[in-house]
PyMOL Python script that loads the backbone (N, CA, C, O; Angstrom):
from pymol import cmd

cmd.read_pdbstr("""\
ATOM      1  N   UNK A   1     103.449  84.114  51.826  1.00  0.00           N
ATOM      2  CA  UNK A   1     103.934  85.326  52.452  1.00  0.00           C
ATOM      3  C   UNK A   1     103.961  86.433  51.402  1.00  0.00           C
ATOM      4  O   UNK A   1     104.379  86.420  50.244  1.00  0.00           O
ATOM      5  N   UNK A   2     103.389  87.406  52.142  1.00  0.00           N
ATOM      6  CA  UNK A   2     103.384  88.938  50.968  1.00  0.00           C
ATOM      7  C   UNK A   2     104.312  89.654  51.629  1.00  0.00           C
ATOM      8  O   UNK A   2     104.784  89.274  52.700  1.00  0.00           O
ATOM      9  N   UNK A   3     104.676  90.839  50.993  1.00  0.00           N
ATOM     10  CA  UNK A   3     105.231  92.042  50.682  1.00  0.00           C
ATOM     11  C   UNK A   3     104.271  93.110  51.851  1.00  0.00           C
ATOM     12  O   UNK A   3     103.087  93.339  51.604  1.00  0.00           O
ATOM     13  N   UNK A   4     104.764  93.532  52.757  1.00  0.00           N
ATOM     14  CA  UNK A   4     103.814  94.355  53.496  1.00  0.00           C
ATOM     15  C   UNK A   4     103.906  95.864  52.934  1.00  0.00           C
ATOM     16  O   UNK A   4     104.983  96.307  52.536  1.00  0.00           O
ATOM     17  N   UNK A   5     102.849  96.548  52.922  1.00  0.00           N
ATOM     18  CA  UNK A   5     102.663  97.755  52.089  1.00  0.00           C
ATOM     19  C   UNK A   5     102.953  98.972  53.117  1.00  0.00           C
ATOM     20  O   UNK A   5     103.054  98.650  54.301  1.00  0.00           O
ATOM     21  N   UNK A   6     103.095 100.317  52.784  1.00  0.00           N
ATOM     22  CA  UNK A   6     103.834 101.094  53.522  1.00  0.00           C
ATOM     23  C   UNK A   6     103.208 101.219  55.147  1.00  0.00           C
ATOM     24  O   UNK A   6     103.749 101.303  56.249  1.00  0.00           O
ATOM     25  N   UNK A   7     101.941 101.189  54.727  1.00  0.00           N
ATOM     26  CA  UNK A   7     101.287 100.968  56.059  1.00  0.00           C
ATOM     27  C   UNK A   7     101.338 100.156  57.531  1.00  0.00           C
ATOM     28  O   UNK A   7     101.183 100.434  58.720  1.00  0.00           O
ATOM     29  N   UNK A   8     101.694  98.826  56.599  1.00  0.00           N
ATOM     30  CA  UNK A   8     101.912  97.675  57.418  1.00  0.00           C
ATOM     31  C   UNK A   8     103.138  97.579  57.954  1.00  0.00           C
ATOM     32  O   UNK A   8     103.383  96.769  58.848  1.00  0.00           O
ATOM     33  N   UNK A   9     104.205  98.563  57.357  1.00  0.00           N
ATOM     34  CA  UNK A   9     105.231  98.387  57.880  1.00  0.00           C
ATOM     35  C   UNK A   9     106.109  99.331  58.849  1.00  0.00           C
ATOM     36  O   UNK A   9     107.108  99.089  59.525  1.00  0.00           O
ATOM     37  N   UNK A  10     105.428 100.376  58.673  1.00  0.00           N
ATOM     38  CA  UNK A  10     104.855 101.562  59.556  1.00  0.00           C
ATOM     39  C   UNK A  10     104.544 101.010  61.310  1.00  0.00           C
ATOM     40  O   UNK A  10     105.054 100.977  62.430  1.00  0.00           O
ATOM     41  N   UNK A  11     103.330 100.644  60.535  1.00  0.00           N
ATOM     42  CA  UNK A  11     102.640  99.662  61.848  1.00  0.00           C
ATOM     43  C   UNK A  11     103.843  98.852  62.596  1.00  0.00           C
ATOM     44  O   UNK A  11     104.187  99.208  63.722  1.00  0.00           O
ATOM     45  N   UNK A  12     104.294  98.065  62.127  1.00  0.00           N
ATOM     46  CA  UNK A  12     105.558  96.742  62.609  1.00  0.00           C
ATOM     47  C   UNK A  12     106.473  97.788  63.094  1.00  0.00           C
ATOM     48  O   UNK A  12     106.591  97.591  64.303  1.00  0.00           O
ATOM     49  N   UNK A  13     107.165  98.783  62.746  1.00  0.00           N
ATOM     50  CA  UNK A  13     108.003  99.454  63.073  1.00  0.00           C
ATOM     51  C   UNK A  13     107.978  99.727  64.200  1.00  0.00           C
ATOM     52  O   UNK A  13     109.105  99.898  64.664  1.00  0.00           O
ATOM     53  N   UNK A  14     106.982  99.883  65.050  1.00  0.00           N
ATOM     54  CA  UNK A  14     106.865 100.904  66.677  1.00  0.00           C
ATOM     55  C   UNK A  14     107.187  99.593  67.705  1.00  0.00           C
ATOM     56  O   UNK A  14     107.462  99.652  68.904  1.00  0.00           O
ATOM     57  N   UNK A  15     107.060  98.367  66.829  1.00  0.00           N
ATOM     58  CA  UNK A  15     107.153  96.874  67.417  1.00  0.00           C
ATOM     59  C   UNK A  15     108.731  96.872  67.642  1.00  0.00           C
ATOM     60  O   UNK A  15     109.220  96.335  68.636  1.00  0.00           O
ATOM     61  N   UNK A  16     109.478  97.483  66.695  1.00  0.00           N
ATOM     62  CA  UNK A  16     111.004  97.002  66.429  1.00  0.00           C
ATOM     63  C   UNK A  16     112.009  99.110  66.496  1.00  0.00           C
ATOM     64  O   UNK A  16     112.637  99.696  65.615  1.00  0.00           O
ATOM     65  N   UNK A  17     111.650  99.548  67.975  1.00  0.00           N
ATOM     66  CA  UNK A  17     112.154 100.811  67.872  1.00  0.00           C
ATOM     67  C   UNK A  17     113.283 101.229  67.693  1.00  0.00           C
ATOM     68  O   UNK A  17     113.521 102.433  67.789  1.00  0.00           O
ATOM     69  N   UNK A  18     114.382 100.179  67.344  1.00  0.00           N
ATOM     70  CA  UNK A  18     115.600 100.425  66.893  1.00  0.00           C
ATOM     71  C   UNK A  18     115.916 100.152  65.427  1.00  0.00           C
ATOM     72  O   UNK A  18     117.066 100.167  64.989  1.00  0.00           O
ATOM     73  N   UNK A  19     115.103  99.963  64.874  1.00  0.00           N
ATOM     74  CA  UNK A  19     114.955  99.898  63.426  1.00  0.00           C
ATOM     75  C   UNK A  19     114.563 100.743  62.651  1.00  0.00           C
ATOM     76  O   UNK A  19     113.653 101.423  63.126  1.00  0.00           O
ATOM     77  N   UNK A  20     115.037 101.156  61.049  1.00  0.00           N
ATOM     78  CA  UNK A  20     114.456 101.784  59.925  1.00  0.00           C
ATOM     79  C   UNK A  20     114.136 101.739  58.852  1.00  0.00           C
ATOM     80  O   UNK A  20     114.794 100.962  58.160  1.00  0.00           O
ATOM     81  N   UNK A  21     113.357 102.271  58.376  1.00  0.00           N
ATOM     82  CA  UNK A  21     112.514 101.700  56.875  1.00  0.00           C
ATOM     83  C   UNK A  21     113.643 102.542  55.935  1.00  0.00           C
ATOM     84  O   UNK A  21     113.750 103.769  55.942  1.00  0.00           O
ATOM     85  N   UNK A  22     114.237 101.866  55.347  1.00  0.00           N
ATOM     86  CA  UNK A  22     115.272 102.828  54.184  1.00  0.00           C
ATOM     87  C   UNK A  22     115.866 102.130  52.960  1.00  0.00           C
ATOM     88  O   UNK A  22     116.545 101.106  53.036  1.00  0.00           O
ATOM     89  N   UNK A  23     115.681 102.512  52.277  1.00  0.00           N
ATOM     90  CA  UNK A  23     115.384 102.457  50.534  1.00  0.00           C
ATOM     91  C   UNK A  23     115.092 100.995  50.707  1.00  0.00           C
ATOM     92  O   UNK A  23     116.072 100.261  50.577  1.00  0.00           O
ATOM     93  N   UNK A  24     113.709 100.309  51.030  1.00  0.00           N
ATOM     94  CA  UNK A  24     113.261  98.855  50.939  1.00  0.00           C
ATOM     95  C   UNK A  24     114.027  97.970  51.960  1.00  0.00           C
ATOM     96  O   UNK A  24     113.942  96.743  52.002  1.00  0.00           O
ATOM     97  N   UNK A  25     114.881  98.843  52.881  1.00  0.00           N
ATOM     98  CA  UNK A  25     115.136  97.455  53.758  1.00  0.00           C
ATOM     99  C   UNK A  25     114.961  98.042  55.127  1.00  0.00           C
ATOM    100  O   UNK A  25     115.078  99.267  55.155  1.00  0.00           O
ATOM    101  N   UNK A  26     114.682  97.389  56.388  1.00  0.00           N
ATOM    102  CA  UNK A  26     114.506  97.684  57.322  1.00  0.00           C
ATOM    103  C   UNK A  26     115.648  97.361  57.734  1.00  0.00           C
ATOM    104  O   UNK A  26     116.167  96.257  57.571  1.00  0.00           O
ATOM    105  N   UNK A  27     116.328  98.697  58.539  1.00  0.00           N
ATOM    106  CA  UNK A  27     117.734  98.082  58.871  1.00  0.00           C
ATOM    107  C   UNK A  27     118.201  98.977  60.505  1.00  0.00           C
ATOM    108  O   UNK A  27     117.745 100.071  60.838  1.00  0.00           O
ATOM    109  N   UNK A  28     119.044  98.276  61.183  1.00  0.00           N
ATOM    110  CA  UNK A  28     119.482  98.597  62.131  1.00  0.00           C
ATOM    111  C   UNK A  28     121.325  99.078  61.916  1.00  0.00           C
ATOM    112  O   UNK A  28     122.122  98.303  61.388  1.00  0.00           O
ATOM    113  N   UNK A  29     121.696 100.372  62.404  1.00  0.00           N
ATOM    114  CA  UNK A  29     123.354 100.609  62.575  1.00  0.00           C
ATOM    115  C   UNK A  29     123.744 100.282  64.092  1.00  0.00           C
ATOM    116  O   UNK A  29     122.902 100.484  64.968  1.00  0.00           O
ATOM    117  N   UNK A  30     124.654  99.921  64.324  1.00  0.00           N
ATOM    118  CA  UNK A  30     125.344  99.325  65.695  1.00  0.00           C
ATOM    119  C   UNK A  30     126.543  99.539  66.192  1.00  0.00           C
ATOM    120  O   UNK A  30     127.387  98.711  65.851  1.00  0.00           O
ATOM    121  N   UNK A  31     126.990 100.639  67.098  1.00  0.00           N
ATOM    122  CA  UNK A  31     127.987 100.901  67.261  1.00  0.00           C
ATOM    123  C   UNK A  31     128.564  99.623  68.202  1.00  0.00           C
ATOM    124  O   UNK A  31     127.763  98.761  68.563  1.00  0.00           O
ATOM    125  N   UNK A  32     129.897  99.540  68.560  1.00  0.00           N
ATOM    126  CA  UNK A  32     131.058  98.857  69.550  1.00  0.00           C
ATOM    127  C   UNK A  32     131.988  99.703  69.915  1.00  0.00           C
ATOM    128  O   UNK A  32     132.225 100.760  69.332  1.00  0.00           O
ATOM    129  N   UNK A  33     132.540  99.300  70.860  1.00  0.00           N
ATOM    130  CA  UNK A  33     133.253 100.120  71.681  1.00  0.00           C
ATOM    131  C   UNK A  33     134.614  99.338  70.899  1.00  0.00           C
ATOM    132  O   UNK A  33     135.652  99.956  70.663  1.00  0.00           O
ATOM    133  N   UNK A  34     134.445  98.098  70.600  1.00  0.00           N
ATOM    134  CA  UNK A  34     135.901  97.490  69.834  1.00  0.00           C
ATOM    135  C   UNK A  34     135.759  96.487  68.721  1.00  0.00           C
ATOM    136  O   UNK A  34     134.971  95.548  68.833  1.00  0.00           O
ATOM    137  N   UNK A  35     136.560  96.675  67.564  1.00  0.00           N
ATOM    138  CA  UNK A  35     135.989  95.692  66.536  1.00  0.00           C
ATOM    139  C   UNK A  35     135.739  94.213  66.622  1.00  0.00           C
ATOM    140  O   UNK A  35     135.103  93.517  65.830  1.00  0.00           O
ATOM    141  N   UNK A  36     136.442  93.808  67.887  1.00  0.00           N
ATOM    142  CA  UNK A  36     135.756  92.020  67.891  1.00  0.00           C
ATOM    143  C   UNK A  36     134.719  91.998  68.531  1.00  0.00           C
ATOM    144  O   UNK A  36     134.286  90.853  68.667  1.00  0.00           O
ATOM    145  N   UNK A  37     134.030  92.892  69.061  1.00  0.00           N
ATOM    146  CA  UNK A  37     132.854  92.717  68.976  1.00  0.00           C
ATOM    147  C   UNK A  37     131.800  92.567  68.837  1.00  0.00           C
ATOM    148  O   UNK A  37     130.852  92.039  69.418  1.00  0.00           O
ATOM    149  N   UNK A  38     132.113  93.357  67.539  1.00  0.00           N
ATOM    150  CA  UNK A  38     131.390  93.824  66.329  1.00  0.00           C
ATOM    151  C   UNK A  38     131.249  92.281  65.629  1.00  0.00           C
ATOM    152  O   UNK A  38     130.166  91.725  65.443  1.00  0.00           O
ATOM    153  N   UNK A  39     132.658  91.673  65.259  1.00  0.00           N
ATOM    154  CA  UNK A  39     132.771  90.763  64.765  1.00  0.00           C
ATOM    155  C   UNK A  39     131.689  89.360  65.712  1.00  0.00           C
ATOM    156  O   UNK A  39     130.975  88.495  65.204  1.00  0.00           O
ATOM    157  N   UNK A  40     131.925  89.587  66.927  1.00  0.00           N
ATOM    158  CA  UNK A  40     131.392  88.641  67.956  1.00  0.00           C
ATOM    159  C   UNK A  40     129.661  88.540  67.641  1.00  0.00           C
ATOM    160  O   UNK A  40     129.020  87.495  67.749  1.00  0.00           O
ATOM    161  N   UNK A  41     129.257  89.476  67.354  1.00  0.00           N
ATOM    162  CA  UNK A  41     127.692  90.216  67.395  1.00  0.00           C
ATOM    163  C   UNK A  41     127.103  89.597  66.188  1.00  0.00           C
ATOM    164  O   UNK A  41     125.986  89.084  66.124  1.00  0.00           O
ATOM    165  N   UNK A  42     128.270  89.736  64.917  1.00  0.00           N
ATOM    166  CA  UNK A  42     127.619  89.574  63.409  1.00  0.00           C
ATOM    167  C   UNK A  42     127.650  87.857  63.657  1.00  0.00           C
ATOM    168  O   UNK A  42     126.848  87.280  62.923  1.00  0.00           O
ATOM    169  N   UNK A  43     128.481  86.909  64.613  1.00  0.00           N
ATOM    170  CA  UNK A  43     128.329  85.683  64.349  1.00  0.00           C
ATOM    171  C   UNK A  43     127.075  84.855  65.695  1.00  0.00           C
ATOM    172  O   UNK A  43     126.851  83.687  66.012  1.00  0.00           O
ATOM    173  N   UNK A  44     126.498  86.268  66.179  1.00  0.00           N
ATOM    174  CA  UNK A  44     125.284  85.571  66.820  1.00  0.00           C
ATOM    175  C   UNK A  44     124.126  85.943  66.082  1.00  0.00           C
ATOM    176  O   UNK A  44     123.161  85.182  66.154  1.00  0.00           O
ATOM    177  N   UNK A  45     124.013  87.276  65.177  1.00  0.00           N
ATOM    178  CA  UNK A  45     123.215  87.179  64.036  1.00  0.00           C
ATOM    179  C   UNK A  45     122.863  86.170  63.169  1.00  0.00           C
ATOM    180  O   UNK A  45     121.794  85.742  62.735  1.00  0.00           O
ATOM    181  N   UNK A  46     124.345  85.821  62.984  1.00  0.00           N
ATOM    182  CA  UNK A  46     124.582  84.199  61.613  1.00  0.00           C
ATOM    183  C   UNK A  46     123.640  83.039  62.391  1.00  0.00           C
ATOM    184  O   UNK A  46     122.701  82.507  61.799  1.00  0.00           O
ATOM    185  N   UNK A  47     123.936  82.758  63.565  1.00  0.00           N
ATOM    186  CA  UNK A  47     123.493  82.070  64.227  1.00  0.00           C
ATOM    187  C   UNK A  47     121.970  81.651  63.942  1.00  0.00           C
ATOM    188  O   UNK A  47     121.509  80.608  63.478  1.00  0.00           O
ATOM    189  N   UNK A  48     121.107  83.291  64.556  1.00  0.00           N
ATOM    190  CA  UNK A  48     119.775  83.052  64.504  1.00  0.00           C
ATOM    191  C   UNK A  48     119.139  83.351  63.296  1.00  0.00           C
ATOM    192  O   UNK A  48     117.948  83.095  63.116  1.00  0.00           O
ATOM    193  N   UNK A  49     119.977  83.967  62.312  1.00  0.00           N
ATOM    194  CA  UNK A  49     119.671  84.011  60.494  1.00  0.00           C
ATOM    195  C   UNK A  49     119.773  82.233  60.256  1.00  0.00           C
ATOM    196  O   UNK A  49     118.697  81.704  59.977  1.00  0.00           O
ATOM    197  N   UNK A  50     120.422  81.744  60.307  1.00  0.00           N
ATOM    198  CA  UNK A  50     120.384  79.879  59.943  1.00  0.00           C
ATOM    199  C   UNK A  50     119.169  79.532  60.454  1.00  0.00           C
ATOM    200  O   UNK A  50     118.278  78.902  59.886  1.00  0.00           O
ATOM    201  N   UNK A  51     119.185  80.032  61.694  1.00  0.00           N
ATOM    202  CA  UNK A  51     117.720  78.461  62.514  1.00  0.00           C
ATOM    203  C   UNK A  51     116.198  79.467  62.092  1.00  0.00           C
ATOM    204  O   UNK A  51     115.072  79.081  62.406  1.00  0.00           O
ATOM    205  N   UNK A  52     116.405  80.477  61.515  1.00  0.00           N
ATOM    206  CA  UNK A  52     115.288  81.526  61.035  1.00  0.00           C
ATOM    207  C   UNK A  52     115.297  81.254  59.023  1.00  0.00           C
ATOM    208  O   UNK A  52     114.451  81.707  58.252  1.00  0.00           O
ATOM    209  N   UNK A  53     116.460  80.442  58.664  1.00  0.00           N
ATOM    210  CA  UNK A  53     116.625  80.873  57.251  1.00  0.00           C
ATOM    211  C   UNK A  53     116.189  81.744  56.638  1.00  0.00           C
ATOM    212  O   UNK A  53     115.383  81.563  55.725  1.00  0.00           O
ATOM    213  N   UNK A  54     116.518  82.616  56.915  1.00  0.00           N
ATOM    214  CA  UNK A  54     116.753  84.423  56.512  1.00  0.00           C
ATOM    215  C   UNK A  54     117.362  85.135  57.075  1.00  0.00           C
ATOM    216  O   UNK A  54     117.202  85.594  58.206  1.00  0.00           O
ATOM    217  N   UNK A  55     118.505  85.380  55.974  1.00  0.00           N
ATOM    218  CA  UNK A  55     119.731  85.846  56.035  1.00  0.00           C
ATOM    219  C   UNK A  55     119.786  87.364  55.741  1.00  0.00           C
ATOM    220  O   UNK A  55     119.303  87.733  54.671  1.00  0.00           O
ATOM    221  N   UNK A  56     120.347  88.327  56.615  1.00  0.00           N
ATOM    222  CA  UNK A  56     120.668  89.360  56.694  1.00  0.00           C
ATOM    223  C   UNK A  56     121.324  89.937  55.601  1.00  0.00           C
ATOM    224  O   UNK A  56     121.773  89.206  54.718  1.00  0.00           O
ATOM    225  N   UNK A  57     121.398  90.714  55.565  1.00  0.00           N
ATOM    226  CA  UNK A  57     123.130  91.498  54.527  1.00  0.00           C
ATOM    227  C   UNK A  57     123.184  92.381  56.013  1.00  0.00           C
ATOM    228  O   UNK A  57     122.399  92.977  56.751  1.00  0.00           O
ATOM    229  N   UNK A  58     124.868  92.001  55.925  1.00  0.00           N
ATOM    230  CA  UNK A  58     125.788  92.563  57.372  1.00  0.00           C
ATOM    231  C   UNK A  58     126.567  93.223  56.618  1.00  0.00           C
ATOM    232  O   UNK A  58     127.021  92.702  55.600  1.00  0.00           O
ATOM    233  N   UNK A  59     126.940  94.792  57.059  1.00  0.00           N
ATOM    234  CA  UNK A  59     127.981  95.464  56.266  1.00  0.00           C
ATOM    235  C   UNK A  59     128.923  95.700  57.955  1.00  0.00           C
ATOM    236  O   UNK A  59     128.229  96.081  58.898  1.00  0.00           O
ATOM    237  N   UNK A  60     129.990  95.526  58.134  1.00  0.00           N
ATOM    238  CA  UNK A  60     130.903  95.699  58.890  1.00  0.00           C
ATOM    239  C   UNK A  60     131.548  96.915  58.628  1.00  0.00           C
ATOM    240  O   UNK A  60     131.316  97.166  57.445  1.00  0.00           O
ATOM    241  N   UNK A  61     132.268  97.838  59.141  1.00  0.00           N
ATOM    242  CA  UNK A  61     133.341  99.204  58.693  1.00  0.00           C
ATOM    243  C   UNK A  61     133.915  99.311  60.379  1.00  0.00           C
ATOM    244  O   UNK A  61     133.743 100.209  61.204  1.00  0.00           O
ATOM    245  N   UNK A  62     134.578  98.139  60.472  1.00  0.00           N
ATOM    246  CA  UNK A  62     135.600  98.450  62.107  1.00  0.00           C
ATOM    247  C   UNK A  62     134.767  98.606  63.148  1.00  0.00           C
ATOM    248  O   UNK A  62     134.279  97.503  63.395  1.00  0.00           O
ATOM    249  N   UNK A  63     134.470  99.210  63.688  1.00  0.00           N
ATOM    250  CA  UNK A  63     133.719  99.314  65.012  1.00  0.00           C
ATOM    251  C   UNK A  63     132.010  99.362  64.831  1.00  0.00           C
ATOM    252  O   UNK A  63     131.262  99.248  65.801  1.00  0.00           O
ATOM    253  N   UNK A  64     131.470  99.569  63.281  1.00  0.00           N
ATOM    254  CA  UNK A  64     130.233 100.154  63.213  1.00  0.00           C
ATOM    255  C   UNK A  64     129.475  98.504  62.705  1.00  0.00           C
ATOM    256  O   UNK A  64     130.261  97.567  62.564  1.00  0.00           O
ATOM    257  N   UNK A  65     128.280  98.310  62.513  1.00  0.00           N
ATOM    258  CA  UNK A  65     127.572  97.252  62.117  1.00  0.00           C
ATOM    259  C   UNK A  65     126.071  97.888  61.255  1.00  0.00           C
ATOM    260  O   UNK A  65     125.224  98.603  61.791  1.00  0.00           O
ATOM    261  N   UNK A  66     126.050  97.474  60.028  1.00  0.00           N
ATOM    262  CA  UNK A  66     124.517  98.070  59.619  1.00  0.00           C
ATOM    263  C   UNK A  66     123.721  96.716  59.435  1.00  0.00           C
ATOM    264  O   UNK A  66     124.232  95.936  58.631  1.00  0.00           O
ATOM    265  N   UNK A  67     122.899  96.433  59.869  1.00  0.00           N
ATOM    266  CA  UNK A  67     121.832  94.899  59.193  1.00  0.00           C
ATOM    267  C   UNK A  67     120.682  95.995  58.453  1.00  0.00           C
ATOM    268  O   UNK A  67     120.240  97.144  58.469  1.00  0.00           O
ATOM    269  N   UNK A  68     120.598  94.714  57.837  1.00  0.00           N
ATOM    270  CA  UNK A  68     119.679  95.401  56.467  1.00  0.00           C
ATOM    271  C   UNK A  68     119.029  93.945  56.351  1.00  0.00           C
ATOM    272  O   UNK A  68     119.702  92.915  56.404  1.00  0.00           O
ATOM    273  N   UNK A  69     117.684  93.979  56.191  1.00  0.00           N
ATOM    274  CA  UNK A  69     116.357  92.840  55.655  1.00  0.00           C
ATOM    275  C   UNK A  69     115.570  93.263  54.610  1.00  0.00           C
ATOM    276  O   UNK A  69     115.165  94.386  54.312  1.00  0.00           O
ATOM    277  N   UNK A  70     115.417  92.185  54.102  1.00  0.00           N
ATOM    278  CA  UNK A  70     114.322  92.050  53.003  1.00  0.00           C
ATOM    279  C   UNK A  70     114.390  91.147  52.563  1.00  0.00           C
ATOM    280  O   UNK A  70     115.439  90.553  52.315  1.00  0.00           O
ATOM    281  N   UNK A  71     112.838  90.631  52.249  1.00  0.00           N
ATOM    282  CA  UNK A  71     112.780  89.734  51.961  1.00  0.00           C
ATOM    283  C   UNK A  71     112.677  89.188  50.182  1.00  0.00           C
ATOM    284  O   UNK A  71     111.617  89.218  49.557  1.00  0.00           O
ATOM    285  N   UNK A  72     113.454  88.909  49.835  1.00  0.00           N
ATOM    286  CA  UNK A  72     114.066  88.386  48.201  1.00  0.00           C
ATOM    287  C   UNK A  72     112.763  88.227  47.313  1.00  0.00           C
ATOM    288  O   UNK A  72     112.334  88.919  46.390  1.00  0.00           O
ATOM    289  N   UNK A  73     112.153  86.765  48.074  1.00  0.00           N
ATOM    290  CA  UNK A  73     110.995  85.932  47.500  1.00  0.00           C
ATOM    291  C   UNK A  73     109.796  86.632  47.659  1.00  0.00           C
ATOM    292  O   UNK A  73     108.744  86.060  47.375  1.00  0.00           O
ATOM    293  N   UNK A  74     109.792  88.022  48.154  1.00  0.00           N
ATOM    294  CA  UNK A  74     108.451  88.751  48.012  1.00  0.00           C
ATOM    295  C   UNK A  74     108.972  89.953  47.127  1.00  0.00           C
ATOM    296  O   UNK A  74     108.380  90.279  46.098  1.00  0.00           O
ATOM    297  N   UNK A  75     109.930  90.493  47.505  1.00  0.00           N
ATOM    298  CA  UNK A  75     110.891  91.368  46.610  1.00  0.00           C
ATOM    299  C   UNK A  75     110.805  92.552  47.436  1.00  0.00           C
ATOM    300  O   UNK A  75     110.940  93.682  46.968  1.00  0.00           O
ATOM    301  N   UNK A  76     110.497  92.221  49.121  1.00  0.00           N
ATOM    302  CA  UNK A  76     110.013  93.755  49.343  1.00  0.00           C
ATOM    303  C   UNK A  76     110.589  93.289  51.128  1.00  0.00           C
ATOM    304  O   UNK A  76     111.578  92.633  51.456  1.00  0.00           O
ATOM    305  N   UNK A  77     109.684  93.833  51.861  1.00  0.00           N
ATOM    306  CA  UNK A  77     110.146  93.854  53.251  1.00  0.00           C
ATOM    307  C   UNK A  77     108.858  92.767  53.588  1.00  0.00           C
ATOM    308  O   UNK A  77     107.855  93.065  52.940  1.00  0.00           O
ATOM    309  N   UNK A  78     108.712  91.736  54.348  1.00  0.00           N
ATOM    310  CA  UNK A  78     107.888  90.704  54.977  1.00  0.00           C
ATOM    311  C   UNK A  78     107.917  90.813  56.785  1.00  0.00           C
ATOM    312  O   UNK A  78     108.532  91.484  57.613  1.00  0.00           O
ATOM    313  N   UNK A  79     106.870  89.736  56.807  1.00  0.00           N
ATOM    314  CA  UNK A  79     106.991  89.265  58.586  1.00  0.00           C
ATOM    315  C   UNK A  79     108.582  88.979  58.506  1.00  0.00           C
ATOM    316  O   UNK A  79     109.434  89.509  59.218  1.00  0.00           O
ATOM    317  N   UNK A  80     108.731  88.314  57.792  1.00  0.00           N
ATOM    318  CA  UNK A  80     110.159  87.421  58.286  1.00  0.00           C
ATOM    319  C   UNK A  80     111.017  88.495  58.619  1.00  0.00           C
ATOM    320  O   UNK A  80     111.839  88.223  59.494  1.00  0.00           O
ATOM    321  N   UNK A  81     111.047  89.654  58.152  1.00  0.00           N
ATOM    322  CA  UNK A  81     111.956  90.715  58.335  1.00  0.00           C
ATOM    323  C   UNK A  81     112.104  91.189  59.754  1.00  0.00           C
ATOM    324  O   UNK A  81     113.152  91.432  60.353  1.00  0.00           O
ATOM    325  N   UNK A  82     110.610  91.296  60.274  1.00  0.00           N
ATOM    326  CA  UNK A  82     110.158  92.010  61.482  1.00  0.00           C
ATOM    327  C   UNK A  82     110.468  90.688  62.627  1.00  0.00           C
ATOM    328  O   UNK A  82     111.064  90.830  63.695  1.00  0.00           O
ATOM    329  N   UNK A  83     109.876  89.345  62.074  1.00  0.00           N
ATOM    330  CA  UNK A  83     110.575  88.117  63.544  1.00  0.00           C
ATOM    331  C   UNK A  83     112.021  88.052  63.441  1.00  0.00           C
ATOM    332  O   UNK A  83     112.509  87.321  64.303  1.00  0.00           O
ATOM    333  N   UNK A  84     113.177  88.794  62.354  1.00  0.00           N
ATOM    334  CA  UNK A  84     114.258  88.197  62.568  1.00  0.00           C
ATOM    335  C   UNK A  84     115.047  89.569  63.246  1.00  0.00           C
ATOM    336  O   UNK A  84     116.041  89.450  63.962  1.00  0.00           O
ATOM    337  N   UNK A  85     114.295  91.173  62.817  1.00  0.00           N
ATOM    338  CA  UNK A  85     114.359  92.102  63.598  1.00  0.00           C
ATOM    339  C   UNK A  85     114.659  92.377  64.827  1.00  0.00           C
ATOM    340  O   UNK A  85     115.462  93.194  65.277  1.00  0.00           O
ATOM    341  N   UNK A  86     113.338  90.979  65.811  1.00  0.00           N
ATOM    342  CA  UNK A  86     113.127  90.914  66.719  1.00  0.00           C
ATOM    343  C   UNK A  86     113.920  90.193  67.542  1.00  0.00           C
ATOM    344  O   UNK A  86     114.175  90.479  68.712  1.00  0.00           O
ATOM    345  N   UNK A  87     114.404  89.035  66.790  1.00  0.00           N
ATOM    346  CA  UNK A  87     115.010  88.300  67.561  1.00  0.00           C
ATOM    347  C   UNK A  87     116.712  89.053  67.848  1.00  0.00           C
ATOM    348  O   UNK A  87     117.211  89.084  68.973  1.00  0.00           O
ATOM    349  N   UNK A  88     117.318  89.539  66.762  1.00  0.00           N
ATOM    350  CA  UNK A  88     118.791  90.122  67.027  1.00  0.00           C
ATOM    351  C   UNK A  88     118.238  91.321  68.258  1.00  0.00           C
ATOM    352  O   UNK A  88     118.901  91.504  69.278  1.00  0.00           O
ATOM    353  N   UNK A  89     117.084  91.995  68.011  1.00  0.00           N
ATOM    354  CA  UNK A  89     117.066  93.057  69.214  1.00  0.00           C
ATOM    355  C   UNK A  89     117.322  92.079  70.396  1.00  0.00           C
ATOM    356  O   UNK A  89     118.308  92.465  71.023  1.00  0.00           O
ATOM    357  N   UNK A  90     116.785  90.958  70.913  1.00  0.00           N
ATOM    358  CA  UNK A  90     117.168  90.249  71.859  1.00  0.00           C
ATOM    359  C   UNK A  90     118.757  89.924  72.108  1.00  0.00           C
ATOM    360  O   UNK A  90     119.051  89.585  73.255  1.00  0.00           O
ATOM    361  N   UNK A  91     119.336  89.965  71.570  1.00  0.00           N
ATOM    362  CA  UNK A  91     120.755  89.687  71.730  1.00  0.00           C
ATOM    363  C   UNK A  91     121.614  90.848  72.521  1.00  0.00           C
ATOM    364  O   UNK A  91     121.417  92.045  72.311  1.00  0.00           O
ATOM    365  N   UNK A  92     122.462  90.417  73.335  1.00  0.00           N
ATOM    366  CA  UNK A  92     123.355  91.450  74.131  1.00  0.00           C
ATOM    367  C   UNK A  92     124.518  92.065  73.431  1.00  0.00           C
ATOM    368  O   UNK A  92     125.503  91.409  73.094  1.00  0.00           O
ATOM    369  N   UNK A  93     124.374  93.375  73.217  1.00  0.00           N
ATOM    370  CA  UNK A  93     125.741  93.856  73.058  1.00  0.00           C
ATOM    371  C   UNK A  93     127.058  94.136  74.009  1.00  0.00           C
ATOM    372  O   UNK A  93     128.099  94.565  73.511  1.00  0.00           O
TER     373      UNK A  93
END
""", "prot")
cmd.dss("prot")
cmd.show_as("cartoon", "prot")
cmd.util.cbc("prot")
cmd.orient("prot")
């Protein structure tokens, strides 16, 4: 697995329209109407980050949620970023 170059990730982006390319991580912000939800949301992330092994960075601040990807072992943004993208967009808020 490589490092996809600005192009490629450009490209993946129109795939994942709630997502953004920002300083090397592709990341999504998430509002809630109440903080256990928030909380509820980050442990169906955990969920499909385990059976995907690739793990998010989740920043929580009360009602708000930011996910942020990248991938470590390429040092940059990968597929894995964009299938695990994909899969939390599937999830219900």
């Amino acid at each position: 697995m490589n490092a996809l170059d600005e192009k490629e990730i450009l490209d993946n982006l129109s795939k994942v329209s709630k997502w953004v390319h920002n300083n090397g991580y592709l990341e999504r912000e998430i509002e809630f109407s109440k903080y256990l939800d928030s909380i509820e949301f980050i442990n169906k992330v955990a969920i499909i980050a385990e059976k995907q092994d690739h793990h998010p960075k989740l920043t929580s601040n009360f009602k708000s949620l930011l996910i942020q990807l990248t991938t470590h072992d390429v040092k940059g943004i990968s597929q894995k970023d964009f299938q695990l993208a994909k899969a939390i967009d599937t999830l219900k808020l």
